[in-house]
Structures are given as C-alpha cells and as structure tokens.
C-alpha positions as CSV (number, residue, x, y, z in Angstrom):
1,X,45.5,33.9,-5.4
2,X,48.8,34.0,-7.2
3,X,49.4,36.3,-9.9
4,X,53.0,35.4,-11.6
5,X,52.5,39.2,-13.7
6,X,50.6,41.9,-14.2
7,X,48.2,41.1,-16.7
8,X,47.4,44.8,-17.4
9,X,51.1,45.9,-17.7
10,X,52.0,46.2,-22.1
11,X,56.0,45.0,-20.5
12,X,54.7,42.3,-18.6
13,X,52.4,41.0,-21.5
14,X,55.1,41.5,-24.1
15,X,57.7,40.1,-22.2
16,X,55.3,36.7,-21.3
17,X,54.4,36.5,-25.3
18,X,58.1,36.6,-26.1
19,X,59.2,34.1,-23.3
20,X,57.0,31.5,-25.3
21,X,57.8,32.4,-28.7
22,X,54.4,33.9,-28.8
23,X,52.6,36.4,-31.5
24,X,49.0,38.1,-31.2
25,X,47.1,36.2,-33.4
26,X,45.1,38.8,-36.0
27,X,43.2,35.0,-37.0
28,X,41.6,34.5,-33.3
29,X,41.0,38.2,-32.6
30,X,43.7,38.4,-29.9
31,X,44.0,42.3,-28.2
32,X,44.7,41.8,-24.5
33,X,42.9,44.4,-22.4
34,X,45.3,46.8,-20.5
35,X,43.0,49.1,-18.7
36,X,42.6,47.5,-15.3
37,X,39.6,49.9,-14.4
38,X,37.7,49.1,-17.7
39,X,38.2,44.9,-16.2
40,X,36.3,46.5,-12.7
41,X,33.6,48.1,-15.6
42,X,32.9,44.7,-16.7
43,X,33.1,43.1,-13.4
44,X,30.7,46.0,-11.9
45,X,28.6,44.9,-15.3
46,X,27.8,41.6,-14.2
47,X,27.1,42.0,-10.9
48,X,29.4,39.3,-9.8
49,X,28.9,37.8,-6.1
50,X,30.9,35.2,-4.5
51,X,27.4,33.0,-5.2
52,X,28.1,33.2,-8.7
53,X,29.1,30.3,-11.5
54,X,31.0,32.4,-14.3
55,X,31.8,31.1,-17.9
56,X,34.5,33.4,-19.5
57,X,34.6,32.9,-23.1
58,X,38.9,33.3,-24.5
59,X,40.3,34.6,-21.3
60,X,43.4,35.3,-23.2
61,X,46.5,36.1,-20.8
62,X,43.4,36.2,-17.8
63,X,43.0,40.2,-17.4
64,X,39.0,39.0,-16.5
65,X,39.9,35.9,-15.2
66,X,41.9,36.6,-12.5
67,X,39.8,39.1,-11.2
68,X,36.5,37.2,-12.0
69,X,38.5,34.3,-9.8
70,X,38.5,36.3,-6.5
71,X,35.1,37.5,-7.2
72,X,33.0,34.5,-8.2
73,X,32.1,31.1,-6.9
74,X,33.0,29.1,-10.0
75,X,34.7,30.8,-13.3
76,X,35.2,28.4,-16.4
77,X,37.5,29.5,-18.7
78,X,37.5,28.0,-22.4
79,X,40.2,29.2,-24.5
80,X,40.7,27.8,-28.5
81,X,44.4,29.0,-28.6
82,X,46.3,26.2,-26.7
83,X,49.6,28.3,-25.6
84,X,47.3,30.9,-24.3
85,X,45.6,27.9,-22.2
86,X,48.4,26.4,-21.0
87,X,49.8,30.4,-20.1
88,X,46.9,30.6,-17.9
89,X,46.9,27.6,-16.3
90,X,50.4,27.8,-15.0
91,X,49.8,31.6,-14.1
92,X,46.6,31.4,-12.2
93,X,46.5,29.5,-8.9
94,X,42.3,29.6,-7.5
95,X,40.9,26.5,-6.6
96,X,37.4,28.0,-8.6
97,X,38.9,29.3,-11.6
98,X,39.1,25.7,-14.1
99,X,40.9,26.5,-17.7
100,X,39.7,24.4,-20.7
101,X,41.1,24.4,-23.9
102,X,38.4,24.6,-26.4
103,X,36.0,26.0,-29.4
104,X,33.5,27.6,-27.7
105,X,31.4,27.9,-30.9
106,X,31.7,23.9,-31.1
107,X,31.5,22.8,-27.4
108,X,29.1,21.5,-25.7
109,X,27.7,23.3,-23.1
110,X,25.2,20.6,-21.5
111,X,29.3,18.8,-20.7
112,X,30.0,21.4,-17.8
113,X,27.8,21.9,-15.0
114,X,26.3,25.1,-15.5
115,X,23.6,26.5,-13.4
116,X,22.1,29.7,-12.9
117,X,25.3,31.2,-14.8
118,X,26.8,34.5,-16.2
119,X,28.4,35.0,-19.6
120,X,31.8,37.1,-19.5
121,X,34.1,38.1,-22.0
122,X,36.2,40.0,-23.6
123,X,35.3,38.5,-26.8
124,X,37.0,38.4,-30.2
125,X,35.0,40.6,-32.7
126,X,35.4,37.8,-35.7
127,X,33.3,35.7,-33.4
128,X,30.5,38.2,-31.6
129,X,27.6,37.5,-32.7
130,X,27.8,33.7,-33.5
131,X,28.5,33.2,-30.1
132,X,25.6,35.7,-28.8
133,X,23.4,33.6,-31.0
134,X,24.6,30.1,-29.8
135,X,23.5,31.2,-25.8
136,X,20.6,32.8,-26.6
137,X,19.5,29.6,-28.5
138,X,21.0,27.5,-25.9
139,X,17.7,25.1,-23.6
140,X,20.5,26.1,-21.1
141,X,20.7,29.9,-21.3
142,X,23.2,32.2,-19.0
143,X,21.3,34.6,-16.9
144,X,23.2,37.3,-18.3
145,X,26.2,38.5,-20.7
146,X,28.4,40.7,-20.5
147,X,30.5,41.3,-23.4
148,X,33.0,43.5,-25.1
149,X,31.8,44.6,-28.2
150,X,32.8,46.6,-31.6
151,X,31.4,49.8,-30.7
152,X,29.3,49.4,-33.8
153,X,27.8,45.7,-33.2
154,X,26.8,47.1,-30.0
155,X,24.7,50.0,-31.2
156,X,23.1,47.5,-34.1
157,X,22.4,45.0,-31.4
158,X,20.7,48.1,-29.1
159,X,18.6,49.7,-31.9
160,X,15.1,50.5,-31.8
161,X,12.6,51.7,-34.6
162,X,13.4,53.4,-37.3
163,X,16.8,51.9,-36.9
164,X,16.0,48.5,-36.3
165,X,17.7,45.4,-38.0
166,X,17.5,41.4,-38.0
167,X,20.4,41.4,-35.1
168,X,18.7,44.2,-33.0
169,X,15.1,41.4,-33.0
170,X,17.4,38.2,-33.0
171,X,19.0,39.3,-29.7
172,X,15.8,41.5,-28.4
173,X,13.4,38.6,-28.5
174,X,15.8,37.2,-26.4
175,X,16.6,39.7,-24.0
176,X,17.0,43.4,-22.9
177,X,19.8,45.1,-23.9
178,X,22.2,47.7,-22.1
179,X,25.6,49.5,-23.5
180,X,27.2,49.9,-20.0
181,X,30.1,52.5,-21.4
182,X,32.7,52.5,-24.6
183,X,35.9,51.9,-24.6
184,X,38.7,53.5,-26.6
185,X,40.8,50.9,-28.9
186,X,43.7,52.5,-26.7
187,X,42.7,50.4,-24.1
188,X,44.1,47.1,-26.1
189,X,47.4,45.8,-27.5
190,X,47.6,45.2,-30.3
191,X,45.6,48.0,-30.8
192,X,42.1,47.5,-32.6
193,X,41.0,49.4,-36.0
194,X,37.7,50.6,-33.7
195,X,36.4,51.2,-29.8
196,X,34.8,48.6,-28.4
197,X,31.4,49.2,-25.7
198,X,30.8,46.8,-22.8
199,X,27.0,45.4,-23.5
200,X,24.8,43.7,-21.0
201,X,22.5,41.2,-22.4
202,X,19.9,40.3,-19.9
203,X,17.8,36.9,-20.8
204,X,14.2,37.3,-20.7
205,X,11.5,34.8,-21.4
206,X,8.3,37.1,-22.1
207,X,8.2,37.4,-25.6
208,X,9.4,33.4,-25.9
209,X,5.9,32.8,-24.0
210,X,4.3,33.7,-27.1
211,X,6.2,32.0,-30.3
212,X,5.9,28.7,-30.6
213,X,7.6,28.1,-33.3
214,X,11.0,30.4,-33.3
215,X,11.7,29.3,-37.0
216,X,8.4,30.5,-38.3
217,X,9.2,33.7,-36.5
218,X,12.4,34.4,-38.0
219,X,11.3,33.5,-41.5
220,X,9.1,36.7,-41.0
221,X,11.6,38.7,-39.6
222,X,14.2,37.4,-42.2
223,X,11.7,38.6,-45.3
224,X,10.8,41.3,-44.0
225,X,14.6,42.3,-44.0
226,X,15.3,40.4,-47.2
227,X,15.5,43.7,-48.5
228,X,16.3,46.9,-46.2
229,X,15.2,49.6,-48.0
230,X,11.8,48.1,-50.1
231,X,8.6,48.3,-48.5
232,X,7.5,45.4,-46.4
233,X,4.5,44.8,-48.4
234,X,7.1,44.0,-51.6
235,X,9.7,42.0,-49.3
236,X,6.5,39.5,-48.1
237,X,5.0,38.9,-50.7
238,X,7.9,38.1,-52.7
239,X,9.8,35.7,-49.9
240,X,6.8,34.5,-48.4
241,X,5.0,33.6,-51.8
242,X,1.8,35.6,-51.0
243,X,-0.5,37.7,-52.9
244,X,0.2,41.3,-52.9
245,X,-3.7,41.2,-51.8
246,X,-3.2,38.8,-49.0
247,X,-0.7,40.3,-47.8
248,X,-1.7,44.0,-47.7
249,X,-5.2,42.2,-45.7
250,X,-2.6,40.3,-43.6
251,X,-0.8,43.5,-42.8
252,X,-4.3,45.7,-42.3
253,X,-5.5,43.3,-40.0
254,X,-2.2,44.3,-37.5
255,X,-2.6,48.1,-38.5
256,X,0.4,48.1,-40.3
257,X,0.8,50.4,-43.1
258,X,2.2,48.4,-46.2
259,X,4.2,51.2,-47.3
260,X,6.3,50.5,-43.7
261,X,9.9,49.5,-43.9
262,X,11.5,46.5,-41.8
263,X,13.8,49.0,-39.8
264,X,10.7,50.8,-38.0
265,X,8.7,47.9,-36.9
266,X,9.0,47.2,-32.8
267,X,9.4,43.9,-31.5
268,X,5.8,43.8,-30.8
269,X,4.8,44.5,-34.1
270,X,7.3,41.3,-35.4
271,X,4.9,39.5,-33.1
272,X,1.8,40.0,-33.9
273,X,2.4,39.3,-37.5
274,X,4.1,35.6,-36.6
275,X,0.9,35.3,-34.8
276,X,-1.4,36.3,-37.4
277,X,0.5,34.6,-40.2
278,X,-0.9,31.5,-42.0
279,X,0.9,29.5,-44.8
C-alpha cells in the first residue's frame, strides 16, 4: 500500500489542503481525524477481518480508509466533496479500496455489490442520523456500524427508560446499541465545538419479527412523543383521534399507567401497544 503522507500528521494535512487550494468545508462537516490510535479504536470497533466488504461513508483525506484498506477484503469509499475524492484517489494505491464520488444520502445502494457488509465512518455530524436512518431502513442492511458520533447523539441514540426518546426506539428497534469510548474534539482539525463517541450499531431482526407494519409502529411512537413532557394518555388521544376512554382501556389492557410519559416506556412496551392498537 502506498501512502503519499501521513494522514494523521496536522503539517501533512495542512500542507495537502493548501497544495490544492483547499479549505475545510464548515457546509459538509469536514474535521479530519488526527489521533491515529482513536482510527485503530474504530477499526478494533468493527471487528474488521481480511473476509470483510467495508463501505466507508466521507473518507475525507482517508485516515479510516487507508487503514480499513490493509485490513479488509473490499472498502468502498463514497465521498460528496469531489477534491477530497479525487485527493484520495491519487493518494491511495490498494487494489480493494474503490473511491466513488457521491451523496451518500441520495445513492443507491442496491448499484454496488454489497454483501454481508460493515458501515464505517467518521461521519459528518450535520448528516448522523439521516444516514443511520437510511441503513437501518435499507431491504439491504450493513451487519454493523460503526460511527463517530456527537458525544450527545450518541447518548440520545443509547438511552433507556426514563430517558428514552423517538431516536433512542428508531435506532433500537433496529438494533443494539454500544458507545465503544469518547473522543476529545482535540482529536480533529479543525477543531469541533463538542467530543465526539465511537458507537456500534449492531443490526438485529427480533423485534422486526413482530411489526408488520413499521409505519403504523412509528405513528405510535411519534404520538406518543408528540409531546415530551404530557402524559401519554393526553398525547394519544389527541394525535391518534381516540377517546380519552378508549384509550385509557387501550392502555389498561398493556398495564400501562396512563399517567406514564413517552420517555419511560421500553421498547417492549412500544410493542405491545402497536400490537394491541386498532384504528
């Protein structure tokens, strides 16, 4: 592998930017990571084997990419900023590591052959959790992510009762969720307002088994957030159209006290009440 800087060094990375007229774009969330050891975090993260397929999602200058390229099988790297692309495809030399200039939000996944595959980035903060909801909705899901993360975002998405909210069930429904370590903002340049945590997001089918219809479900879990801080009993009946009646029998039936909040049901609770709901 042939490695024309030192993706981790701040002189290398300015002096790279400035050869191609090049700033850090605040727009596309651009902080390159400069900690080499919290790259082997991420890596050690995911588990990656030389058996693995590896999508990398804005591989930047390449700090992942490079090292995901002499780790993995296969690494696809889409990139939306087109210097930064072409950057990284004259500086990386792997026959497994491909570079494609794209929008991952907008791309199509079922156009790369992806099987069996890992989600890794170091991913801007302005796009997190559309992208963590494009994958987990995917037919074609990663087996795992493993993202960088505002420090914040991370501790939403791994929340539990009485500190639940509608991106902690979004994600958990999906999957289990790990926070692997955090990472000081010190670690980037340009430097972020915030630390970031490196998240694992493990795909799991269990609770999928049981919902058949994943709009329904949401339209539960979306009223019964509609407002945080009223009791559930108010927030369904109100967005669901119910009867204060029917829906205090609805909630009874689960043994859910009416007087509950959103942020303290469990996923299991969410459940039950998609499966006991009729229009």
């Amino acid at each position: 592998m042939l490695r024309t800087m030192d993706v981790f060094s701040l002189k290398d990375i300015k002096n790279i930017l400035k050869e191609y007229g090049i700033r850090p774009s605040k727009r596309l969330g651009q902080n390159f990571l400069i900690r080499e050891d919290v790259a082997d975090k991420v890596l050690e993260a995911g588990e990656i084997s030389s058996s693995d397929t590896v999508l990398e999602i804005g591989p930047g200058l390449g700090s992942l990419t490079f090292k995901l390229a002499a780790s993995a099988k296969k690494v696809i790297a889409i990139e939306k900023d087109k210097r930064m692309a072409d950057i990284l495809k004259k500086s990386i030399n792997h026959p497994n590591a491909e570079i494609i200039r794209g929008d991952i939000l907008k791309f199509n996944i079922n156009d790369l052959d992806l099987r069996d595959y890992k989600i890794i980035s170091n991913l801007p903060y302005c796009i997190s959790s559309p992208v963590i909801r494009k994958f987990l909705e995917e037919k074609k899901k990663p087996k795992l992510m493993v993202l960088m993360l505002q420090k914040e975002v991370a501790q939403r998405i791994k929340a539990k009762p009485p500190f639940m909210n509608i991106l902690a069930v979004s994600v958990q429904i999906y999957a289990q969720v790990e926070i692997k370590g955090y990472v000081s903002k010190k670690s980037f340049w340009p430097e972020p307002k915030v630390d970031s945590a490196i998240v694992k997001i493990i795909i799991k089918d269990n609770y999928l088994k049981e919902i058949k219809d994943i709009d329904m479900f949401f339209k539960i879990v979306k009223a019964g957030f509609s407002h945080p801080r009223k009791q559930i009993l108010n927030n369904f009946s109100k967005v669901l159209k119910l009867e204060k009646k029917d829906t205090e029998r609805w909630l009874e039936k689960n043994n859910i006290d009416s007087k509950r909040r959103a942020q303290t049901l469990k996923i299991e609770e969410w459940l039950v009440l998609y499966k006991t709901f009729h229009v």
